[in-house]
C-alpha positions as a printed Julia matrix, in Angstrom:
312×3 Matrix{Float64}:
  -8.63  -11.99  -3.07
  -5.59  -14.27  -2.53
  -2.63  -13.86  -0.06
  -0.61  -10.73  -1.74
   3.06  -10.2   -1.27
   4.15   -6.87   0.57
   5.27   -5.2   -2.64
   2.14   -3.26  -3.41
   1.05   -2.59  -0.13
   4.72   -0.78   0.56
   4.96    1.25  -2.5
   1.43    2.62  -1.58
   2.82    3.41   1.74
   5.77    4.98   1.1
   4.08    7.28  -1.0
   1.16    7.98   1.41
   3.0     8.59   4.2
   1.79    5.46   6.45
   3.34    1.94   7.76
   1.63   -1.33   7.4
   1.17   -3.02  10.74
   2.64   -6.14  10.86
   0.73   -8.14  13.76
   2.44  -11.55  15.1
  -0.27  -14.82  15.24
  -0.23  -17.7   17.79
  -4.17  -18.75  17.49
  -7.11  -18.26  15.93
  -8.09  -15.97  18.18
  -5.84  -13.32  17.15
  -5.82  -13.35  13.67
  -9.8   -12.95  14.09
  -9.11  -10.03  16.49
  -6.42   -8.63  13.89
  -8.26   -9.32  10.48
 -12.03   -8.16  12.33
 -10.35   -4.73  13.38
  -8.19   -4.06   9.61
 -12.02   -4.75   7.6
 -13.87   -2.59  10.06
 -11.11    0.36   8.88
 -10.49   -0.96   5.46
  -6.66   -1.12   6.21
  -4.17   -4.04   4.75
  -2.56   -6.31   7.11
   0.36   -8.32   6.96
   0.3   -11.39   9.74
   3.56  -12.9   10.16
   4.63  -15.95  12.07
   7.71  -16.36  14.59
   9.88  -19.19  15.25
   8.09  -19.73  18.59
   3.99  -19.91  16.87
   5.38  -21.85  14.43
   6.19  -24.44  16.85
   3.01  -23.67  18.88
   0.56  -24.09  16.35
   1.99  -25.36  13.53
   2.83  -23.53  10.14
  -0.37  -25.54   8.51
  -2.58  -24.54  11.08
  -1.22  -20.84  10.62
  -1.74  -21.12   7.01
  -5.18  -21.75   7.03
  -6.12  -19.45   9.85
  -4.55  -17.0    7.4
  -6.43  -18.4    4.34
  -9.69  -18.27   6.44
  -9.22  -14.86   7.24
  -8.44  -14.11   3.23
 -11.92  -15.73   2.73
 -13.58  -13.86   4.86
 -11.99  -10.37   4.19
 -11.39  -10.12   0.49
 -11.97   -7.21   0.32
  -8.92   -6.22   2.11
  -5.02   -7.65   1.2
  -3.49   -9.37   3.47
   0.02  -11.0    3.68
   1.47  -13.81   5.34
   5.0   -13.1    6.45
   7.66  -15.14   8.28
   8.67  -13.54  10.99
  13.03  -13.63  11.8
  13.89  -16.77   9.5
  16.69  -18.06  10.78
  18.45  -19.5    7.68
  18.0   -20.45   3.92
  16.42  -23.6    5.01
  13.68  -22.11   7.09
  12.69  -19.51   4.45
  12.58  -22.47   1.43
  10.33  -24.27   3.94
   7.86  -21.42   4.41
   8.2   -19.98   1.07
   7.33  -23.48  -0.14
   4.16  -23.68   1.94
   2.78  -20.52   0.8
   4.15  -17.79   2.61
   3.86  -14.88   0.51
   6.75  -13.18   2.56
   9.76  -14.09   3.96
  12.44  -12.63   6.4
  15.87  -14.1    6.56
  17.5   -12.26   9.85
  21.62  -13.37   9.0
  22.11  -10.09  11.17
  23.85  -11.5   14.08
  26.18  -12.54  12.06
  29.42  -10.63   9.85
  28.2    -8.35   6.64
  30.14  -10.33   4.41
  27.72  -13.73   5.56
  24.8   -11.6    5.88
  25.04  -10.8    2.29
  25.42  -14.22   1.16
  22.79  -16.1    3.08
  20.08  -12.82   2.16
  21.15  -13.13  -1.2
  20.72  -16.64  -1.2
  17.17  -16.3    0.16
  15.9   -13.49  -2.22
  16.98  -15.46  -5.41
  15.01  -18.94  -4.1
  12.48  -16.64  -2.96
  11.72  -14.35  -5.75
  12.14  -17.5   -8.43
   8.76  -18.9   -6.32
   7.03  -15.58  -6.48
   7.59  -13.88  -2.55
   9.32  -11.45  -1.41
  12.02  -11.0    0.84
  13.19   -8.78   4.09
  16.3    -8.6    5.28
  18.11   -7.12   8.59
  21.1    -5.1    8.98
  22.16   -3.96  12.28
  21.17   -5.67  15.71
  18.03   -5.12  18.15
  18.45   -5.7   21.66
  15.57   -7.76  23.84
  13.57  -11.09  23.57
  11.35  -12.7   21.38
  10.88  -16.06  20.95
  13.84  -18.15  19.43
  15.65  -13.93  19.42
  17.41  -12.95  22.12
  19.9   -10.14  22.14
  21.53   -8.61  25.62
  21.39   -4.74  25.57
  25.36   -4.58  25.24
  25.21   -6.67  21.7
  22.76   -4.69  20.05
  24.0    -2.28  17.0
  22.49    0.56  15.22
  22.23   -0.04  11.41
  25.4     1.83   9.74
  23.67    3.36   7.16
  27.02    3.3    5.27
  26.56   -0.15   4.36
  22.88   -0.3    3.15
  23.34    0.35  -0.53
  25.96   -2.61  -0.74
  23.61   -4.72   1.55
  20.41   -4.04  -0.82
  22.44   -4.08  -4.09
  23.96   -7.13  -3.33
  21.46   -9.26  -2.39
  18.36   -8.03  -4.57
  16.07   -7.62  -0.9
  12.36   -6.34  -1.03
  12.84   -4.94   2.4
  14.97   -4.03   5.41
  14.8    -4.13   8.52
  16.93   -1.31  10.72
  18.03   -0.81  14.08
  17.39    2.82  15.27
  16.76    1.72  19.31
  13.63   -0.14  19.14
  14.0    -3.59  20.96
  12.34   -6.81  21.39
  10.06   -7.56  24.45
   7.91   -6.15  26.75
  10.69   -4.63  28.71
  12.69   -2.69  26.09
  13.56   -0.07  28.77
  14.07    0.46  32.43
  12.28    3.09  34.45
  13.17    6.44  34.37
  14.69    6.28  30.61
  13.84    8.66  28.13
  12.91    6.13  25.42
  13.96    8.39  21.91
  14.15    6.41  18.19
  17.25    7.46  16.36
  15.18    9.43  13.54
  18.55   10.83  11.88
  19.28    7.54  11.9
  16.35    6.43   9.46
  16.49    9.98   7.88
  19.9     8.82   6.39
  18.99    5.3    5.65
  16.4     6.61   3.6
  18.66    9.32   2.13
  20.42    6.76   0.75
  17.75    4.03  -0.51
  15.75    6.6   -1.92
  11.88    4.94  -2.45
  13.02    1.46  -0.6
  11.01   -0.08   2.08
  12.12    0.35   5.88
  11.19   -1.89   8.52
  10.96   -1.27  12.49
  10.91   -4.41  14.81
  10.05   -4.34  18.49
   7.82   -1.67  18.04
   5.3    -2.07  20.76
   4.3     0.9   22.94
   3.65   -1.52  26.03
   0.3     0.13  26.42
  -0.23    1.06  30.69
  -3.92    0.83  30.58
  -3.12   -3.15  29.71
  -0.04   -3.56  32.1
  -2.58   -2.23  35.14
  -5.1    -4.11  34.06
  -2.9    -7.36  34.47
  -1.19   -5.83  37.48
  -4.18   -5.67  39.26
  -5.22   -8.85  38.56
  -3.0   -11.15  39.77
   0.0   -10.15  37.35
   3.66   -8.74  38.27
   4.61   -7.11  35.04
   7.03   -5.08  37.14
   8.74   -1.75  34.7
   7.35   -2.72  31.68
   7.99    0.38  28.68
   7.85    0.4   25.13
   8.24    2.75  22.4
   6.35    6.28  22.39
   3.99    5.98  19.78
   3.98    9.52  18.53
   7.81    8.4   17.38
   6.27    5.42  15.43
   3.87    7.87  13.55
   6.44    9.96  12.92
   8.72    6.85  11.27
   5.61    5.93   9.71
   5.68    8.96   7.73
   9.12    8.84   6.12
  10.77    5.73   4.83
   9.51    2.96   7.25
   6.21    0.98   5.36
   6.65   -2.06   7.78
   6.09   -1.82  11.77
   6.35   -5.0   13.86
   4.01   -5.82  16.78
   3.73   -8.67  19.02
   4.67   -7.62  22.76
   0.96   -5.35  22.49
  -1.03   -8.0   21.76
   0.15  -10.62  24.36
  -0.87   -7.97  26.53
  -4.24   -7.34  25.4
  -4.89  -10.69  25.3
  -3.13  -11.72  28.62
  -5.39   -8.66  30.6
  -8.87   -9.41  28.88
  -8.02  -13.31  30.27
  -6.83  -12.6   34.09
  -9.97   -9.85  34.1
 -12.26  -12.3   33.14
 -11.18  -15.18  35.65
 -11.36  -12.49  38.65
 -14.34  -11.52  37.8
 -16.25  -15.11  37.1
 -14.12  -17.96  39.13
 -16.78  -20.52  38.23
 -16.09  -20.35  34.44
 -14.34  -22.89  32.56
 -15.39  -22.36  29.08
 -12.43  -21.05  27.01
 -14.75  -19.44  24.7
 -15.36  -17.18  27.65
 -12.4   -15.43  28.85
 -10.26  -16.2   25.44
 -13.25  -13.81  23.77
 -12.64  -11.04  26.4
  -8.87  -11.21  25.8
  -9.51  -11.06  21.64
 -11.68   -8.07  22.41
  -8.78   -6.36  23.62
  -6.46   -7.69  20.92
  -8.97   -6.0   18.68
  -8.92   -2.8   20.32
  -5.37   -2.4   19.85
  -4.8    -3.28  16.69
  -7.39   -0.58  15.68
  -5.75    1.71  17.91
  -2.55    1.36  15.89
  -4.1     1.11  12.63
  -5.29    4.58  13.09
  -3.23    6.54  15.68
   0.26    4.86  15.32
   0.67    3.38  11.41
  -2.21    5.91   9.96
  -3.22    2.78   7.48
  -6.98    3.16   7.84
  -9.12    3.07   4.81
  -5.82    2.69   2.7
  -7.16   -1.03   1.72
């Protein structure tokens, strides 16, 4: 099986009641921890690429860590996604390289430019066979080249997603409903609660269309203590509660974004290892440990948060 765009994989979502995880890449070593866990559960996977791995690793190199992955996994669809395009010219690029998915995120700026640059985006992209996410509304937090301060982020209106998706001809789009960016999405003591009616009006109105959540990672403890304890000061770290995920996941919302978890399993499998065996310098060593937890989480979100397993 070839890359696949996200259009089949989200119209057999939103009629079976799941997400699709979308799981951020920087290395080999996570798309083998994210492609190993979605064939063990027979679950599709879309792996998307920032601004920041990009520029880490190189979109070639990304590509055919991707297309090893497709080799090795047919049996299974799997898309490759750009994660928060910043403008037309980054989305041609990637769409031109063989990116089977594309997000152009004009959000920070007015509707009326939003509109024209998504539009703009969809047409080049949809003439070259991908498809095309959008965003409307604003998430707070950090992530890579995205950073938003808490006092600048905006719920979507849901009063202007019909003109937004009529107007530019968008696969997909992404809302704001309180999720955020970052390991640190909320400080201690918070009640941490999705605005549901929120997405239940969205939806309302885009009856059938794909929804997409970013900064959607839980910000697992078990992983945070692990690193904590081993040398780390990942001081009030929180994420999203994942029963509110599965509960998006079962509506509208066929697309849920996740980077901030897997840093973290990969970061605590890493500082374990080097406590435990200060005389090893192999990479092969430690990296392995931290893809082992990479791997555990994305299974653990396959089946507990997104509900995708043996949907392949």
């Amino acid at each position: 099986m070839a890359l696949v765009t996200t259009t089949e994989m989200f119209k057999k979502a939103y009629g079976g009641g799941y997400a699709v995880g979308a799981f951020n890449v920087n290395n080999m070593e996570i798309v083998q921890a994210i492609t190993e866990a979605a064939a063990e559960l027979k679950s599709p996977v879309i792996l998307q690429a920032s601004a920041g791995a990009r520029k880490y690793a190189n979109s070639v190199y990304l590509k055919k860590l991707v297309e090893a992955a497709v080799e090795l996994y047919p049996e299974i669809p799997i898309a490759l996604h750009l994660d928060h395009g910043a403008d037309f010219a980054v989305c041609k690029e990637c769409v031109d390289s063989g990116f089977t998915s594309v997000m152009i995120d004009y959000s920070s700026h007015d509707f009326e430019d939003n509109i024209a640059e998504s539009k703009r985006v969809a047409e080049y992209a949809h003439e070259h066979g991908a498809v095309v996410e959008a965003e409307l509304g604003t998430l707070a937090g950090i992530e890579d080249a995205v950073s938003v301060d808490a006092d600048k982020a905006m719920f979507t209106d849901p009063d202007q997603v019909e003109e937004f998706v009529k107007r530019t001809g968008v696969d997909s789009l992404a809302i704001a409903i309180g999720t955020s960016h970052g390991a640190y999405k909320f400080k201690p003591g918070t009640d941490p609660k999705l605005r549901l009616d929120i997405l239940a009006e969205v939806a309302r109105r885009l009856p059938g269309f794909p929804i997409v959540l970013h900064g959607s990672s839980s910000v697992p403890q078990e992983y945070v203590k692990i690193i904590n304890s081993h040398g780390g000061a990942l001081k009030d770290a929180i994420g999203i509660p994942e029963d509110q995920l599965r509960q998006a996941a079962k509506g509208a919302v066929c697309k849920i974004n996740i980077d901030s978890d897997l840093r973290l399993g990969m970061t605590a499998g890493i500082r374990e290892h080097m406590e435990a065996h200060p005389d090893h310098f192999d990479p092969r060593q430690y990296i392995g440990d931290g893809r082992k937890y990479v791997k555990d989480i994305v299974a653990h979100k396959i089946v507990k948060v997104l509900g995708s397993d043996g949907k392949a």
